[in-house]
DSSP file (Angstrom, degrees, kcal/mol; ACC not computed):
  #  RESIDUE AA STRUCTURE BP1 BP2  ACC     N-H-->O    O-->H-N    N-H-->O    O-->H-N    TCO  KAPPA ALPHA  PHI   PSI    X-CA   Y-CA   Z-CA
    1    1 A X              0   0    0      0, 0.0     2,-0.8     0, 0.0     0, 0.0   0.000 360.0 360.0 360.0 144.9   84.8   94.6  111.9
    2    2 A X        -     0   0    0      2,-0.0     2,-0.5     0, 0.0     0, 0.0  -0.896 360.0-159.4-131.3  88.4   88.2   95.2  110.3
    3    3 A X        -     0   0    0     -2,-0.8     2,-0.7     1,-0.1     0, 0.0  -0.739   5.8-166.7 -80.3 112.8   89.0   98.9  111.5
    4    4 A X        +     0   0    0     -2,-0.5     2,-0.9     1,-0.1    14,-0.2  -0.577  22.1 157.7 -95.9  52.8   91.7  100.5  109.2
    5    5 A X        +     0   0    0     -2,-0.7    38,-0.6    13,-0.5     2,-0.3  -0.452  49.0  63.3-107.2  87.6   92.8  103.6  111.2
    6    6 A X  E     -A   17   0A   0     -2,-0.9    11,-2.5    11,-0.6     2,-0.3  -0.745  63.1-161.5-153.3 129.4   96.1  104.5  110.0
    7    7 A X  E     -A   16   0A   0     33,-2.3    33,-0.5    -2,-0.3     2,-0.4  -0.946   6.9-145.3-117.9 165.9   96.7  105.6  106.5
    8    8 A X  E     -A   15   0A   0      7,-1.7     7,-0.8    -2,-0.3     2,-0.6  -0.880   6.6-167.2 -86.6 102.2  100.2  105.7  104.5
    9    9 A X  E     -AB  14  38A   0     29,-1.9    29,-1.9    -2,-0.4     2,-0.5  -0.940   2.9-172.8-109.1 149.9  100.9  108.1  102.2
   10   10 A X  E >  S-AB  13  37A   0      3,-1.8     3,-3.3    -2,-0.6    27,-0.2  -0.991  72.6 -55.1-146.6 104.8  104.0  107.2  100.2
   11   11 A X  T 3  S-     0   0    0     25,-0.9    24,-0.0    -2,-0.5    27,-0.0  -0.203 125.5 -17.3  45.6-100.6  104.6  110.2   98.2
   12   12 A X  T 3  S+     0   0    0     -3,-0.1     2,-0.3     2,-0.0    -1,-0.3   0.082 120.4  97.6 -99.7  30.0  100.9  110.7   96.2
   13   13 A X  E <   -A   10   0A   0     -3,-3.3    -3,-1.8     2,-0.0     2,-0.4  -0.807  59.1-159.8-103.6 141.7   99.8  106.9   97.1
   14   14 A X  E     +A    9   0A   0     -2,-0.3     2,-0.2    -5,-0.2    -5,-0.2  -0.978  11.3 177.6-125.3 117.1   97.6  106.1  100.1
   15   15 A X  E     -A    8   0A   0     -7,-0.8    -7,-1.7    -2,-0.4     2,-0.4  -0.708  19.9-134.3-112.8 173.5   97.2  103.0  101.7
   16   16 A X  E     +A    7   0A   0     -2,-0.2    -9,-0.2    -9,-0.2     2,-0.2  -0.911  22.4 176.5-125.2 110.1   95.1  101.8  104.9
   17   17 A X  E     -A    6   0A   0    -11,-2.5   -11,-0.6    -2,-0.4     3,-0.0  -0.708  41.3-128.3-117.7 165.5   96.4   99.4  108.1
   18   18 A X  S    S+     0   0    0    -14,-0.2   -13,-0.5    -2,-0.2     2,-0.2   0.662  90.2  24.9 -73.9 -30.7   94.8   98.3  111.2
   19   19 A X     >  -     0   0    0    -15,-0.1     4,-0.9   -13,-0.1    -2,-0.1  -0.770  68.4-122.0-146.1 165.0   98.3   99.8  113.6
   20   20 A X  H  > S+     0   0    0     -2,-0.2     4,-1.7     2,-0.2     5,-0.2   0.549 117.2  62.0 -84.1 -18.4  100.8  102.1  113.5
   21   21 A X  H  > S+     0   0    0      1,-0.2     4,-1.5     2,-0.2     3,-0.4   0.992 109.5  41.3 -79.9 -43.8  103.0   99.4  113.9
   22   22 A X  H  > S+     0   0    0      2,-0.3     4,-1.4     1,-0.2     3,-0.5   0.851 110.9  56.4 -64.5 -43.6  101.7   97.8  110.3
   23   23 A X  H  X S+     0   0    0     -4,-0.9     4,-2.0     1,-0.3    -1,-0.2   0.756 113.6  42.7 -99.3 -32.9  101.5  101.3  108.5
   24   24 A X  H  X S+     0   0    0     -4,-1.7     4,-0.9    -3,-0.4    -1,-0.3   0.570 107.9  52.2 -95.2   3.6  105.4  101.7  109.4
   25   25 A X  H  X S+     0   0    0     -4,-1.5     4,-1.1    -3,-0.5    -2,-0.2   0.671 117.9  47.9 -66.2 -31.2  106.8   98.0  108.6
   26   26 A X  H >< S+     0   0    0     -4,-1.4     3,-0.9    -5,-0.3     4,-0.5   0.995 104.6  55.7 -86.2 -42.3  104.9   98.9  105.2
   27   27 A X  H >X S+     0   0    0     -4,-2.0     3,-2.9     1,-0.2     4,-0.9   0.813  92.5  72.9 -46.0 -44.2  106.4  102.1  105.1
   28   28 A X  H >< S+     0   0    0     -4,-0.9     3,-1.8     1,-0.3     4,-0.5   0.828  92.8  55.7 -28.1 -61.5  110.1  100.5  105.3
   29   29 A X  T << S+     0   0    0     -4,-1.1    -1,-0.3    -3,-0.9    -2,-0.2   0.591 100.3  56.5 -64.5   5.4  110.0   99.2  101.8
   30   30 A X  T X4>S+     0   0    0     -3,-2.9     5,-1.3    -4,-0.5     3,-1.0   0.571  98.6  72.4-102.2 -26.0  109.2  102.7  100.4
   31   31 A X  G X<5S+     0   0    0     -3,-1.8     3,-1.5    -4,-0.9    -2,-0.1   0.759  75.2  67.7 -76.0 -14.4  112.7  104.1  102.2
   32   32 A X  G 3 5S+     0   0    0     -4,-0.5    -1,-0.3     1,-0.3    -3,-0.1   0.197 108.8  43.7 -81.2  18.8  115.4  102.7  100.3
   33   33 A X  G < 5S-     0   0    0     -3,-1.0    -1,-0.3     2,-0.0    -2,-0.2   0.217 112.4-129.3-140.7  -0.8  114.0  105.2   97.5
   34   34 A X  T < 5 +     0   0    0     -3,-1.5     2,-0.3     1,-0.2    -3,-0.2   0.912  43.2 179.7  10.3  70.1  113.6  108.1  100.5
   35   35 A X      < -     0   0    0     -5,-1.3     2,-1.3     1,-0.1    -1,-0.2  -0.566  36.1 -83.0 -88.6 155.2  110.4  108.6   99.6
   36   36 A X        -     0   0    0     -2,-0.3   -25,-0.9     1,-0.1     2,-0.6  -0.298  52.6-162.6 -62.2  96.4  108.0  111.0  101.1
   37   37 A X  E     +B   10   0A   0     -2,-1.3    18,-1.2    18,-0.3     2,-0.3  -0.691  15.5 161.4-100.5 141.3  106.6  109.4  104.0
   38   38 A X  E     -BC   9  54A   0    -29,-1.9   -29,-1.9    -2,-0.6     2,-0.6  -0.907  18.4-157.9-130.9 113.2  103.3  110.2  106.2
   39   39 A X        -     0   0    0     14,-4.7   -31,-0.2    -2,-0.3     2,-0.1  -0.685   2.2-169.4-160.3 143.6  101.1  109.0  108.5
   40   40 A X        -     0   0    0     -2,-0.6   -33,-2.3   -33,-0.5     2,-0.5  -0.308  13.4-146.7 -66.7 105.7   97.7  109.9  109.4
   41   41 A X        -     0   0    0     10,-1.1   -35,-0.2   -35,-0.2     4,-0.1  -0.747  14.6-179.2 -75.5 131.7   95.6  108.6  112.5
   42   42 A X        +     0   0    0     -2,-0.5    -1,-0.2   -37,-0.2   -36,-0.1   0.839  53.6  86.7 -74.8 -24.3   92.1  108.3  111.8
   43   43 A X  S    S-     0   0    0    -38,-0.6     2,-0.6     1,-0.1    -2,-0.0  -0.307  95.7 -91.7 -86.8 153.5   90.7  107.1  115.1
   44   44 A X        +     0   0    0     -2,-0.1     2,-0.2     3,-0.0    -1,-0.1  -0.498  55.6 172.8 -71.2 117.3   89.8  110.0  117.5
   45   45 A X        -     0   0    0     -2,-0.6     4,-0.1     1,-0.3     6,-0.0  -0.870  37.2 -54.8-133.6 151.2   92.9  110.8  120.0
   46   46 A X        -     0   0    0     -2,-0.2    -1,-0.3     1,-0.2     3,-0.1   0.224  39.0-128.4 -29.3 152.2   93.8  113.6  122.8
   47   47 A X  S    S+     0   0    0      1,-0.2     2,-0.3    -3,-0.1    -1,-0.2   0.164 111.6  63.6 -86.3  14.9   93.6  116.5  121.7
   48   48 A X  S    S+     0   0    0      2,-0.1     2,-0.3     0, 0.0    -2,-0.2  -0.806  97.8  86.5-127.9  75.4   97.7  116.9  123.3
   49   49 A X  S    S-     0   0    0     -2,-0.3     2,-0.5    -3,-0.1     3,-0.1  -0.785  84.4-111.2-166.9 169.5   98.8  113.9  120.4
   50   50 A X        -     0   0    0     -2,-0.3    -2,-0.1     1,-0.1    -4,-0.0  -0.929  16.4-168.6-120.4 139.9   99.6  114.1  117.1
   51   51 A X  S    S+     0   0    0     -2,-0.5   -10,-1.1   -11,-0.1     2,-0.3   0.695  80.0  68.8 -99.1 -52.7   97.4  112.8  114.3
   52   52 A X        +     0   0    0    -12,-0.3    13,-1.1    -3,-0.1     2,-0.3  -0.678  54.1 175.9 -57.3 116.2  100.7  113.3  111.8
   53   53 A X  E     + D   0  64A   0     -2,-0.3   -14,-4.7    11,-0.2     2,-0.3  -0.985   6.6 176.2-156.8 137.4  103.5  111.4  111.9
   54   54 A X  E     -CD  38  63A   0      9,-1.2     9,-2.5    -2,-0.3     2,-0.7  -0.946  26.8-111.3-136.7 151.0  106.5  111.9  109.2
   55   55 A X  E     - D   0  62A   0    -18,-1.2     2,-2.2    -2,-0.3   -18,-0.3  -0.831  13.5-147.0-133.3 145.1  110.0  110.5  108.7
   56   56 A X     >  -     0   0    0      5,-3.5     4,-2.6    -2,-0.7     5,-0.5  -0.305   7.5-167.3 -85.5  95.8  112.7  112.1  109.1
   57   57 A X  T >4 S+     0   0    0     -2,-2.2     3,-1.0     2,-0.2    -1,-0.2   0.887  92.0  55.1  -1.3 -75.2  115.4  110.9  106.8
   58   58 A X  T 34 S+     0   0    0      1,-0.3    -1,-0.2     2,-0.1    -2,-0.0   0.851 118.8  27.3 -39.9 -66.4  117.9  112.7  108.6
   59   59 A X  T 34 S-     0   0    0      2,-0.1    -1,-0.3     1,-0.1    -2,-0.2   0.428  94.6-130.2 -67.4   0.0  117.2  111.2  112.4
   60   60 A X    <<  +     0   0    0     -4,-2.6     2,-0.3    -3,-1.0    -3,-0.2   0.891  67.9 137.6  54.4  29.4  116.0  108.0  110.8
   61   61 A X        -     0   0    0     -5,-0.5    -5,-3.5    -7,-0.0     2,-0.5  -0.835  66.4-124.5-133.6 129.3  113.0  108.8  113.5
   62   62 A X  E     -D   55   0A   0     -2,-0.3     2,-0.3    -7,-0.2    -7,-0.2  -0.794  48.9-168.9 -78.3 136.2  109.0  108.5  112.9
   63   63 A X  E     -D   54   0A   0     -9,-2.5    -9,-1.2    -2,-0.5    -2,-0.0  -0.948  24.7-102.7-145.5 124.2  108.3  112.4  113.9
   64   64 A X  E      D   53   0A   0     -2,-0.3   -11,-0.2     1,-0.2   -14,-0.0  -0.152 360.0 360.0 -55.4 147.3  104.7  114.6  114.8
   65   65 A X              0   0    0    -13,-1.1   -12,-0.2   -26,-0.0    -1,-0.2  -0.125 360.0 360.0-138.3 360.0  104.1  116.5  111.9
């Protein structure tokens, strides 16, 4: 079974990846446009984690949201 928990949201577009590592590599081509980036864990995680993850232009840094 081919578990997709992370999505991308790319400003109102959603897409679905297996890793966090996949969901930001995809994110990369979406920055040279600084587009709104997000992303979402699906899979169930401490409750002391962040499910949100945004990036910050400024720091160039993936950051809980």
């Amino acid at each position: 079974m081919n578990e997709e928990n992370f999505r991308l949201y790319v400003d109102r577009e959603i897409s679905h990846y297996r890793t966090m590592e996949e969901a930001k590599e995809a994110a990369k081509l979406f920055m040279p446009k600084k587009a709104e980036l997000r992303i979402e864990i699906l899979m169930e995680i401490d409750i002391s984690e962040a499910d949100w993850w945004a990036y910050n232009y400024e720091t160039k840094e993936w950051e809980p949201s």
